[in-house]
C-alpha positions as CSV (number, residue, x, y, z in Angstrom):
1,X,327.0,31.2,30.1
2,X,327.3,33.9,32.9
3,X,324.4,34.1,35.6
4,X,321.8,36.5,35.1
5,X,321.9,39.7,37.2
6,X,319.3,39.2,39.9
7,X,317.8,42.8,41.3
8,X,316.2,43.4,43.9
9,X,314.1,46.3,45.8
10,X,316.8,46.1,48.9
11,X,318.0,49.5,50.5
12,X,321.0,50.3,49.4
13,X,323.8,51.8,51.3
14,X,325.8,54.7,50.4
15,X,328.3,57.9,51.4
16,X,328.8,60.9,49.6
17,X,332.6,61.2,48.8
18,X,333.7,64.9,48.4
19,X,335.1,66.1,45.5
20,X,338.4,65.3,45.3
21,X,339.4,65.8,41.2
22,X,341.8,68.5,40.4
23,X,340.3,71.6,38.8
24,X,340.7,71.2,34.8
25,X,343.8,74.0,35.4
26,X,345.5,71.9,37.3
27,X,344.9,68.7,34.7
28,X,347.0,70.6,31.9
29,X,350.2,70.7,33.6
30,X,352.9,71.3,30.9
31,X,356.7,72.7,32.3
32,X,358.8,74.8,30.7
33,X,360.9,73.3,28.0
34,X,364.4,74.0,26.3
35,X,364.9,71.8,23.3
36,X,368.5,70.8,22.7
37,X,370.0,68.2,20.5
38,X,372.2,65.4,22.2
39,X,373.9,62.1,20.9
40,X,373.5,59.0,23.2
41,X,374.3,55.8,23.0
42,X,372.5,53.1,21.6
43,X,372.5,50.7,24.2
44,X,370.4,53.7,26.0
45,X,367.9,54.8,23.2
46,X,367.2,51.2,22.9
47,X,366.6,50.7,26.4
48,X,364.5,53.7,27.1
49,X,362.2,52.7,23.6
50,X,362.2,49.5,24.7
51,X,360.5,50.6,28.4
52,X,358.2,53.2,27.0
53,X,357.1,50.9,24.6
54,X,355.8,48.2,27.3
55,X,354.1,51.6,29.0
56,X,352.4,53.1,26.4
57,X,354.8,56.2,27.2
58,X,357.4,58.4,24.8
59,X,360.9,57.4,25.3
60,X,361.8,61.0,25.5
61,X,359.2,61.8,28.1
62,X,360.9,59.1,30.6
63,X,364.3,60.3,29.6
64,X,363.2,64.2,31.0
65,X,361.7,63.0,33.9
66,X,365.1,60.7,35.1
67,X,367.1,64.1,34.0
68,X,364.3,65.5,36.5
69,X,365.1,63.3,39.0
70,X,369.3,63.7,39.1
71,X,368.3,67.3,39.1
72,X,365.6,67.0,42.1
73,X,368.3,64.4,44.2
74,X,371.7,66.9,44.0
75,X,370.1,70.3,43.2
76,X,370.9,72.4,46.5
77,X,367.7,73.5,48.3
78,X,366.4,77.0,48.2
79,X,368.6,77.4,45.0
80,X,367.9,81.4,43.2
81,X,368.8,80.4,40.4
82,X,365.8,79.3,38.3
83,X,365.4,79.1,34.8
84,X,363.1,82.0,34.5
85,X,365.8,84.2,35.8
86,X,368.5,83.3,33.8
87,X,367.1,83.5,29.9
88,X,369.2,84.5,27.4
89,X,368.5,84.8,23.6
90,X,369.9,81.8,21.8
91,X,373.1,82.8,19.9
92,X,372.3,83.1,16.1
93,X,373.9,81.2,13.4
């Protein structure tokens, strides 16, 4: 059986720690999304299921933030052309 906790009236020592959480706005951080439809292998779907699942992550979710990262590593800097700026209307079928 585990030891009683002993208390006792000793001072106790302590520092006030500025706050340091994000404000709530900053807490619901959602991008802008495009949703497509694309076939891959499944050697990869397996793999990426298989790594969210030991995460407690969606296999989609890690699969957007590696496209993310290629994107990040060869984008040029200072690139114009942003998303924002370059909407069209998806063609109607």
């Amino acid at each position: 059986m585990k030891e009683k906790i002993r208390y006792t009236d000793e001072p106790m020592e302590f520092r006030v720690i500025p706050n340091f959480l994000p404000p709530p706005d900053k807490l619901v951080f959602k991008e802008d999304a495009v949703k497509v439809t694309i076939t891959l292998s499944t050697k990869s779907v397996f793999f990426f299921k298989t790594e969210a699942a030991k995460r407690g992550v969606q296999y989609q979710r890690m699969i957007r933030r590696l496209l993310d990262a290629y994107v990040e590593a060869f984008e040029p800097s200072g690139s114009v052309n942003s998303p924002r700026t370059n909407r069209r209307k998806p063609a109607r079928r």
